[in-house]
N, C-alpha and C positions, 0 to 999 in steps of 0.2 A: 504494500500500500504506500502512495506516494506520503510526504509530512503532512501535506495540507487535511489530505483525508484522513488520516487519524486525529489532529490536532484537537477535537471533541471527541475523542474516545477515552475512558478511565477506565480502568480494570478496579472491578470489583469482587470481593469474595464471595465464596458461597453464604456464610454466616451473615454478609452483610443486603445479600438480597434477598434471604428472608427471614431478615430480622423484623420486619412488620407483624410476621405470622402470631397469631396468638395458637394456634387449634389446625390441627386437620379432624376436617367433619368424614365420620368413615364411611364407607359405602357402602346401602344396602338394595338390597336386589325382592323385587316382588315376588311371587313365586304361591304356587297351588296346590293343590295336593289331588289325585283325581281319586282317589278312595274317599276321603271323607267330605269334598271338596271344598277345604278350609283353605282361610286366603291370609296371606301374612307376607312379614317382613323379612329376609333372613341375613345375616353379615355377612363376609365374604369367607368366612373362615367354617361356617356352617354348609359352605358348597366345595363339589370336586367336578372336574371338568378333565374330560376322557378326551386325547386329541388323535384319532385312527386313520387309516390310509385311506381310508371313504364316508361321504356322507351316515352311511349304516356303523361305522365302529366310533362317530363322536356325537358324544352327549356327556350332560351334565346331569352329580344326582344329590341330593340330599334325604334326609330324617323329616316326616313331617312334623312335628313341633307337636299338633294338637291330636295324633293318630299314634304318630310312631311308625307309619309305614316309612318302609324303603323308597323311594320316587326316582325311576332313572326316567328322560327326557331327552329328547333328540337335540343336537345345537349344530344350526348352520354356522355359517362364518359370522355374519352379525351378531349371534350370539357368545360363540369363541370369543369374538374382539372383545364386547362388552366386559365377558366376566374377568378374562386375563386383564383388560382393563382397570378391573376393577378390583386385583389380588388375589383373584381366585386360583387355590390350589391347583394346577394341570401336570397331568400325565400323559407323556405323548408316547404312543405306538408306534410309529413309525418316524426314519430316520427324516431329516430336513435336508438332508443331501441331495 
């Protein structure tokens, strides 16, 4: 970069750009249950996200909260994105190679 174009540039640290923060607010994901069909909130830590070599081997599953059922669920890509997005534990099946 020539002088003039950095001349308004300052390096800052990480500590110092988010030293505004007070809180991360954590994410929680909506979710159903199709046995008892109770509707709730869940953390991200209460979900797992299965990532397979085809649409049939990825899905996500949790515990339902108000049943106790098992719930596994299908997830496209928008929903991959989402939950990885959002901390959700994932185990991948196949390589990324």
């Amino acid at each position: 970069m020539s002088e003039s174009a950095t001349a308004g540039v300052r390096e800052m640290s990480v500590a110092a750009a988010f030293a505004g923060m007070r809180s991360v607010t954590a994410v929680v994901f909506r979710a159903g249950c199709p046995d008892c069909r109770g509707r709730f909130e869940l953390a991200a830590s209460a979900l797992r996200l299965v990532v397979g070599a085809s649409s049939r081997t990825t899905f996500y599953s949790f515990t339902c909260p108000d049943c106790g059922a098992a719930v596994r669920k299908p997830a496209g890509e928008r929903i991959v994105e989402l939950l990885t997005g959002g901390g959700v534990s994932t185990l991948r099946l196949h390589s990324t190679l």
